[in-house]
N, C-alpha and C positions, 0 to 999 in steps of 0.2 A: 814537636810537630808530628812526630811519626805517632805518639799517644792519641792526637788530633784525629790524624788520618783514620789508625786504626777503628777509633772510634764511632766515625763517620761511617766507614763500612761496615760494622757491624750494627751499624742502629737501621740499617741500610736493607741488611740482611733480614733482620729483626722484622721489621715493616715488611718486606716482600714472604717471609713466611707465615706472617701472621694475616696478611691478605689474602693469600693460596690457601690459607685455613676457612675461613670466615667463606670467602668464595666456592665452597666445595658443595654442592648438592646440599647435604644435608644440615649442614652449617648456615646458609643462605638465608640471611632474613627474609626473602622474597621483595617483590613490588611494594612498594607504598602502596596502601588502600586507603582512596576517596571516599569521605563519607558523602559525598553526596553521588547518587547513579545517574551516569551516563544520560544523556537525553537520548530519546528513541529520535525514528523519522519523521518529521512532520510533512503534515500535507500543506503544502503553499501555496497551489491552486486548483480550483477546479473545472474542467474546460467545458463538462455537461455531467449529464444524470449518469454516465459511466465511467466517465477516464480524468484523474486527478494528474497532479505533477507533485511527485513526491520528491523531499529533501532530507538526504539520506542523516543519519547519524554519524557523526563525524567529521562532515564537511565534503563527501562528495559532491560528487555532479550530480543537479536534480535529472529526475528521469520522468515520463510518463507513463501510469499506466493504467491498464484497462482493467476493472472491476470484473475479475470471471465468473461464470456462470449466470450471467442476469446481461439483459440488454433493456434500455432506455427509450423513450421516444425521443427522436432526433430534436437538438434547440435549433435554431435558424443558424446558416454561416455563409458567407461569403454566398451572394446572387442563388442562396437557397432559401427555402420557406421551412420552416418548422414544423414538427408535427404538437398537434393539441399536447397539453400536459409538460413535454420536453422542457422548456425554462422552468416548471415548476420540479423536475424530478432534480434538475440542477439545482435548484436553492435548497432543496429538501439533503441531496448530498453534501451540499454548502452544510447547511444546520448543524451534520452528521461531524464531518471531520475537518474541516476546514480551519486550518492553524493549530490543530489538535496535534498533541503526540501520537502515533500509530502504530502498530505490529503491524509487518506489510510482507505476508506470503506468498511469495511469488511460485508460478507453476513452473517455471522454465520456458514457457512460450510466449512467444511476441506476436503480433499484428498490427501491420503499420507503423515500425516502428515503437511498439510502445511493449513494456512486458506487462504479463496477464497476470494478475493472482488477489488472493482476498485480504480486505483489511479490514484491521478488527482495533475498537476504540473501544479500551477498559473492559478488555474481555468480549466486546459485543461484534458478531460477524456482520460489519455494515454492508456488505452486499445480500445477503438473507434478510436485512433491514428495511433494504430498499426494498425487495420483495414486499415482503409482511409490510408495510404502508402503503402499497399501493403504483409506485411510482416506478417498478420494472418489470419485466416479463423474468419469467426461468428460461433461459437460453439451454433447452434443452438439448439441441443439436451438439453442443460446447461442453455439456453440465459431464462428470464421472461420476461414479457411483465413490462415493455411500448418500450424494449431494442431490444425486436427482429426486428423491422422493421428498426428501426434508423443504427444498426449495418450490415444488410442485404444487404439494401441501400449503405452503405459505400464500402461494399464489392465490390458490383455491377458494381459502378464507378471505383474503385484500378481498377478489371478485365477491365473494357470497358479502362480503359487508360493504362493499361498494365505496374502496376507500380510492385514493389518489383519483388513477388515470379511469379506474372501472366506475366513477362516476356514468362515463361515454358507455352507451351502451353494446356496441362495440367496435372496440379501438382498434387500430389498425395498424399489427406490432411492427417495429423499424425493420426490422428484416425486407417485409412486406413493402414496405414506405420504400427503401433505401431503393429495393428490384424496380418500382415505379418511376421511379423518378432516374437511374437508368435509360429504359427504356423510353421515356420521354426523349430524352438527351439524341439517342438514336432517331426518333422522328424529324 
């Protein structure tokens, strides 16, 4: 019995040293590695031509957020009117990312609720996107450099080839819209 015992404790021993081995920094096989990678964020919905509802990677809480440096024309909402183009600058961001996987850089800033920053599908900056087709302004007021010229620029060409919203001759940016109807509100 005591041959038993002994036995016992030293296989005991055995296994607890040989653990403290293997577990040591440099011994440490590390994690297991997944051959397949991680899903990014996808976007799950799109509310208009600027602000998505993103669902994070890994199962957080979806969040909203607002496409920086570009502003949309307004889609219609609750006892509001829409401005021209606004449903279409929304399907045009639908087209864009909509159930797609995403990189979603966020600036650190919120409005209303929602955080600010750019997302980019397979490499491609889809707020620049929305620019260059037409269907948003450079939200200059918002935009930091090295962003404001490149997005400027985009704009410049959309109007000179008359694509989306610059079909209208001229359009009437939400900024614009948003102050009007305001002021309505007030009368």
């Amino acid at each position: 019995m005591k041959n038993t015992l002994w036995l016992g404790v030293t296989l005991l021993l055995m296994g607890l040293i040989l653990a403290l081995y293997l577990l040591t920094p440099e011994r440490s096989p590390g994690p297991l590695k997944s051959s397949v990678p991680p899903a990014g964020d996808r976007v799950i919905t799109v509310k208009d031509g600027d602000t998505v509802v993103i669902a994070p990677a890994g199962g957080g809480k979806p969040y909203p957020c607002r496409l920086y440096g570009i502003d949309t024309p307004e889609t219609p909402k609750k006892r509001k009117q829409g401005q021209p183009y606004g449903q279409e600058a929304a399907d045009e961001l639908s087209s864009l990312v909509l159930g797609k996987e995403v990189k979603v850089l966020l600036t650190g800033d919120t409005t209303y609720n929602r955080q600010v920053g750019t997302i980019e599908v397979d490499g491609v900056n889809v707020n620049l996107e929305m620019v260059r087709r037409g269907y948003a302004w450079a939200y200059v007021q918002y935009l930091r450099r090295p962003h404001v010229s490149e997005y400027r620029e985009a704009e410049e060409d959309a109007r000179r080839q008359r694509l989306g919203l610059w079909q209208d001759h001229n359009p009437v940016p939400p900024w614009e819209f948003r102050k009007r109807q305001r002021l309505q509100k007030l009368d």
